[in-house]
PLY file of the C-alpha trace (Angstrom):
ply
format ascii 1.0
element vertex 276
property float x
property float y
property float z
element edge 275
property int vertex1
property int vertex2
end_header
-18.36 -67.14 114.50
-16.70 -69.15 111.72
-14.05 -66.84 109.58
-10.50 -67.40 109.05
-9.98 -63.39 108.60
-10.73 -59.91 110.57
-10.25 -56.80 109.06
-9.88 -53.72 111.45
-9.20 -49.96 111.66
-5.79 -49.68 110.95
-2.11 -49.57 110.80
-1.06 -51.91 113.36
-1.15 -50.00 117.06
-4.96 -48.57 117.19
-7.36 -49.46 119.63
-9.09 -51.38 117.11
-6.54 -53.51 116.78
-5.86 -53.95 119.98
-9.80 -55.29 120.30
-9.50 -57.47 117.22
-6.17 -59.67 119.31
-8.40 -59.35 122.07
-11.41 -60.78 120.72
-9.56 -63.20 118.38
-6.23 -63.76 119.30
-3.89 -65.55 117.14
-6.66 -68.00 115.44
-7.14 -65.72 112.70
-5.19 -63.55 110.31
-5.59 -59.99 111.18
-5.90 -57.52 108.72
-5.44 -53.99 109.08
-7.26 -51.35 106.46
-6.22 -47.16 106.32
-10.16 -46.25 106.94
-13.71 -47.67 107.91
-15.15 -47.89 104.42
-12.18 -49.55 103.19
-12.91 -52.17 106.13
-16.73 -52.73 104.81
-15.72 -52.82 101.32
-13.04 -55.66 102.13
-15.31 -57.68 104.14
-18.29 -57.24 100.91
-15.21 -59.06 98.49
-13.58 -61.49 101.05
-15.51 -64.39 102.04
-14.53 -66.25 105.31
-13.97 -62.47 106.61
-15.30 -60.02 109.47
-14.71 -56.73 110.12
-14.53 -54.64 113.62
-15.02 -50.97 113.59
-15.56 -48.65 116.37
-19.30 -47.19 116.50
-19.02 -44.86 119.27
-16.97 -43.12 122.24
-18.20 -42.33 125.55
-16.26 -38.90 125.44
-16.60 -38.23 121.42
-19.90 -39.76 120.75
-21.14 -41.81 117.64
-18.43 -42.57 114.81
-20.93 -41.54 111.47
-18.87 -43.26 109.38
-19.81 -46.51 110.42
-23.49 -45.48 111.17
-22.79 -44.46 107.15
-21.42 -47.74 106.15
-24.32 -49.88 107.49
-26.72 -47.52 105.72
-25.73 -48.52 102.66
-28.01 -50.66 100.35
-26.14 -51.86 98.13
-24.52 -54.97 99.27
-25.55 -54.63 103.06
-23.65 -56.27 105.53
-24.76 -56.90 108.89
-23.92 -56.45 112.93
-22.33 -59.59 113.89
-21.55 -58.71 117.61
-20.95 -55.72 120.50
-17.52 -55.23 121.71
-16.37 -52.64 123.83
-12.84 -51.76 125.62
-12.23 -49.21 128.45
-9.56 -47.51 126.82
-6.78 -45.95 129.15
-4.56 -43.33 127.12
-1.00 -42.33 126.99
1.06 -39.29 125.92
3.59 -40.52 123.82
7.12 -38.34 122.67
10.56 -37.67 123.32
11.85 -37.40 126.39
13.44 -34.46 127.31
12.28 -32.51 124.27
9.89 -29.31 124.34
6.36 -30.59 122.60
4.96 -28.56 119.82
2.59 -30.28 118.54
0.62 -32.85 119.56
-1.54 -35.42 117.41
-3.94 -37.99 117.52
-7.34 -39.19 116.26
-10.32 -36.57 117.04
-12.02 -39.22 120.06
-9.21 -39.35 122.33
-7.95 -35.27 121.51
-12.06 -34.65 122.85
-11.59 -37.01 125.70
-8.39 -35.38 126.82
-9.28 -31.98 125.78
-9.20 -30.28 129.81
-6.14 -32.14 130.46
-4.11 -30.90 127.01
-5.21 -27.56 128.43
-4.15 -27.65 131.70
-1.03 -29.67 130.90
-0.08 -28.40 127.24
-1.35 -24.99 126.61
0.61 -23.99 124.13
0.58 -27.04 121.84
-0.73 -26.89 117.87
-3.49 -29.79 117.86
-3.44 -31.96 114.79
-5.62 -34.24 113.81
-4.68 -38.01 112.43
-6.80 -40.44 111.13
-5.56 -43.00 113.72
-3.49 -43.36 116.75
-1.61 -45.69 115.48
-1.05 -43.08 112.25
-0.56 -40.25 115.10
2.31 -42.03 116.73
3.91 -42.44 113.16
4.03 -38.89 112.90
5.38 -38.08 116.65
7.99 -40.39 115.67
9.73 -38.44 112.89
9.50 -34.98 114.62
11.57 -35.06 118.18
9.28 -31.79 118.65
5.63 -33.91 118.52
4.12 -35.81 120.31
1.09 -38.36 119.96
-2.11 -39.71 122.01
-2.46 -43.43 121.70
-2.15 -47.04 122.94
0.65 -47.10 125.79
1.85 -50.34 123.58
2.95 -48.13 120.84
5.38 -46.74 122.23
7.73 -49.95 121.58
6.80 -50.30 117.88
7.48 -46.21 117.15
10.50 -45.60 119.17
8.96 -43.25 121.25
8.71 -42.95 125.22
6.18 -43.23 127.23
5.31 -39.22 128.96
2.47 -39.73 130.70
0.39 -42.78 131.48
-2.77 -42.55 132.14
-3.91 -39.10 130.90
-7.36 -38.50 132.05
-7.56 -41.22 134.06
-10.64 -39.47 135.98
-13.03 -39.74 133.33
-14.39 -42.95 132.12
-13.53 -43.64 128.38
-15.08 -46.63 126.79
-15.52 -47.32 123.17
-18.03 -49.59 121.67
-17.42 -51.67 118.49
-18.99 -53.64 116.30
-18.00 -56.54 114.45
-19.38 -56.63 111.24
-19.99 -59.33 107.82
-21.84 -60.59 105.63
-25.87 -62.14 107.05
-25.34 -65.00 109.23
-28.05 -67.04 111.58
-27.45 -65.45 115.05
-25.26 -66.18 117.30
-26.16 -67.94 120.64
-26.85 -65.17 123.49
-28.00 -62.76 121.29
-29.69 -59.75 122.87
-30.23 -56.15 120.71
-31.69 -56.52 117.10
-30.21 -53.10 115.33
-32.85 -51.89 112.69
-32.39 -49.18 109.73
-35.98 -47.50 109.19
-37.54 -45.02 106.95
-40.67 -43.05 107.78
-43.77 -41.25 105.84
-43.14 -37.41 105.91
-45.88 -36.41 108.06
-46.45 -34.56 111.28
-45.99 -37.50 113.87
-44.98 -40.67 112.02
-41.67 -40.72 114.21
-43.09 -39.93 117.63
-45.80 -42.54 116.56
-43.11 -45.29 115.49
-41.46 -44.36 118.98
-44.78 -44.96 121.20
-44.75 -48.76 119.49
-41.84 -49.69 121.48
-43.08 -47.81 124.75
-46.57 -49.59 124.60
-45.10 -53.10 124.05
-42.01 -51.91 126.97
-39.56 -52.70 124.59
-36.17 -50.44 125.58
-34.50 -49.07 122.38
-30.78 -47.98 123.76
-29.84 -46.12 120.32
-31.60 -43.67 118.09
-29.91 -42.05 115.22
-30.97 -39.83 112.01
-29.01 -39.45 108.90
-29.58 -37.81 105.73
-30.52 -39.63 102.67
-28.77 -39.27 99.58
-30.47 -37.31 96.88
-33.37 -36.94 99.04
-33.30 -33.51 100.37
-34.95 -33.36 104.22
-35.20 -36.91 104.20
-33.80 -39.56 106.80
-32.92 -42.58 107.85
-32.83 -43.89 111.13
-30.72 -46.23 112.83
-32.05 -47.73 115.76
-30.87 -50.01 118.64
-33.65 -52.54 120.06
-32.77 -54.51 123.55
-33.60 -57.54 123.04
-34.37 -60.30 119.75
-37.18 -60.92 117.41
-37.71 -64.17 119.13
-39.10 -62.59 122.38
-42.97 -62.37 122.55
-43.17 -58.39 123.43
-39.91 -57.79 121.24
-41.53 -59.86 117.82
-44.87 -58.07 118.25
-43.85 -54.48 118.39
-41.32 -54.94 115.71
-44.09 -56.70 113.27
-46.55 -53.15 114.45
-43.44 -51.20 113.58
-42.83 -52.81 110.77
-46.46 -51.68 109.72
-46.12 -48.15 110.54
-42.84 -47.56 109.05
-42.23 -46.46 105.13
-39.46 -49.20 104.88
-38.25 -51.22 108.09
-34.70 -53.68 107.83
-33.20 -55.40 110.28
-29.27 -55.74 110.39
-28.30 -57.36 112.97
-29.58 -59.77 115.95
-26.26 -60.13 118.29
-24.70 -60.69 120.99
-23.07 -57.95 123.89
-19.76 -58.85 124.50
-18.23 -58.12 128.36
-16.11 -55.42 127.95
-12.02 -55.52 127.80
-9.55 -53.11 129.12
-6.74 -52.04 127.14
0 1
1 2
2 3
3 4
4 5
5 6
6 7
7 8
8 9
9 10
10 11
11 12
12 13
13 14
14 15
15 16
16 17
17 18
18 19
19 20
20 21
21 22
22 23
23 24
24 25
25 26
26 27
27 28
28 29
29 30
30 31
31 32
32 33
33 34
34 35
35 36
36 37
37 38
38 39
39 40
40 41
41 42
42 43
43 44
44 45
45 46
46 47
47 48
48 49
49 50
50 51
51 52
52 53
53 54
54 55
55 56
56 57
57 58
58 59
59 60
60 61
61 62
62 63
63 64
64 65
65 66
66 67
67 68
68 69
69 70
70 71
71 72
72 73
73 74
74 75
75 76
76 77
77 78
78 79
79 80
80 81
81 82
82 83
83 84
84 85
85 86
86 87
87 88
88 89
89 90
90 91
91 92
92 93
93 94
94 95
95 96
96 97
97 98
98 99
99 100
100 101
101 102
102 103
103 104
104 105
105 106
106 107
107 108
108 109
109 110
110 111
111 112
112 113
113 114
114 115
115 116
116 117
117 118
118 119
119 120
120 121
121 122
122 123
123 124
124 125
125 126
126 127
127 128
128 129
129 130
130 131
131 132
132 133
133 134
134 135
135 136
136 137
137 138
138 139
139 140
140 141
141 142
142 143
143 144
144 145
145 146
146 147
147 148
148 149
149 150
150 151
151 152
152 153
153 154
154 155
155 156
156 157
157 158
158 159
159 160
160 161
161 162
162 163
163 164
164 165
165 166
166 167
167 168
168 169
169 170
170 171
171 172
172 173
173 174
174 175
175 176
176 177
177 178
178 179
179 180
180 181
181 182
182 183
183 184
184 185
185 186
186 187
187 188
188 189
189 190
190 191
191 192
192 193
193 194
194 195
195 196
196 197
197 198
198 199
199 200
200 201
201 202
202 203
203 204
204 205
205 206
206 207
207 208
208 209
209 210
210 211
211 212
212 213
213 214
214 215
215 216
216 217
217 218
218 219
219 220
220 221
221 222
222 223
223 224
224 225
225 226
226 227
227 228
228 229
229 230
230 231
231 232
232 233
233 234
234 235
235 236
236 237
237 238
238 239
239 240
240 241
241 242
242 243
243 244
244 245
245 246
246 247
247 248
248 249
249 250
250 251
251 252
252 253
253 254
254 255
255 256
256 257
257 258
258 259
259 260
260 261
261 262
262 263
263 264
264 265
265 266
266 267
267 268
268 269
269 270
270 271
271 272
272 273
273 274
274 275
């Protein structure tokens, strides 16, 4: 993947961050962004640049915003790769202090939702757009404290409570990295399609049965409204496996048939999964 430049989920400290030094390292300048549309519309103006963005959460489920950025038409950029990280959590504060409130980004406060209330009962939840942002705020108030990266703790000043909360249940977090079209990489193996369908009793269960007749495995299926077109959707689809297969090609090209509008925007690679 040639690019001298990956933009992520910022401020310096999320998880996403954390996966864009683990995928890349120190060959490339990192680049952090406040929000997930301000990451796609970066990589659109920047050439020589990639973006990562989370996609979903085993504990807080698909991250619409992205599904939402890859919708749109206008200037479309495309799945360059699957990442994922098995993210372990910590409570991060002020030792020694009562906690009032406690903040963090909505995934990990719905991962660690029975542990808050078995552990902090009485805390006020709030919300932040990051952890990174989260352990910002827990910094200036010796009453808060934050969810996050266990490696924040050194850049915020705070200590380290508890590490790891909710240990017990599995918490991974796919990503994608995303740019502008490019051929596909070597050991490619999901093709990730947006499709529209004629509004009529059937056409998605008979889109669906392609797949199942040529015994082609799709691992994602998601609907989202489109714009200015009330009770009509788009769908977002995960295929496993690439055009270039014989059983894949033929029940995309039948697909493609069927469907009101059928693009492709990605053909790429799954990544082995990191630990954080």
């Amino acid at each position: 993947m040639n690019h001298s430049e990956v933009a992520y989920l910022g401020p310096v400290g999320t998880f996403s961050h954390l996966m864009a030094r683990k995928r890349f390292g120190s060959k490339v300048t990192l680049t952090p962004l406040p929000g997930i549309y301000e990451v796609f519309a970066y990589v659109r103006k920047q050439s020589g640049c990639v973006g990562i963005v989370p996609i979903e959460n085993s504990s807080g489920g698909t991250i619409y915003e992205t599904i939402d950025c890859l919708v749109e038409a206008r200037k479309p950029l495309f799945i360059r790769e699957e990442l994922s990280l098995h993210v372990q959590l910590a409570l991060l504060g002020h030792r020694g202090k009562k906690i009032h409130s406690l903040h963090s980004h909505f995934v990990p406060m719905q991962h660690c939702d029975q542990w808050i209330r078995r552990n902090l009962p009485h805390v006020v939840r709030k919300e932040a757009g990051s952890t990174a942002l989260a352990a910002d705020i827990a910094a200036r108030d010796p009453h808060a404290a934050a969810l996050g990266m266990k490696q924040a703790a050194r850049q915020y000043g705070l200590d380290i409570l508890e590490f790891p909360v909710s240990a017990d249940v599995p918490n991974v977090t796919q990503f994608v990295t995303i740019g502008k079209k490019a051929p596909p990489a070597p050991g490619s193996s999901k093709t990730s399609l947006l499709v529209t369908l004629h509004n009529r009793p059937g056409s998605l269960c008979e889109y669906l049965e392609v797949f199942r007749d040529h015994a082609v495995d799709l691992t994602r299926l998601l609907s989202r409204p489109l714009i200015g077109k009330p009770n009509s959707y788009i769908f977002f689809i995960d295929v496993k496996g690439v055009p270039e297969k014989p059983e894949v090609g033929k029940a995309l090209a039948q697909a493609k048939r069927i469907a009101e509008s059928m693009r492709i925007i990605g053909v790429y690679p799954v990544r082995s999964a990191y630990r954080s």
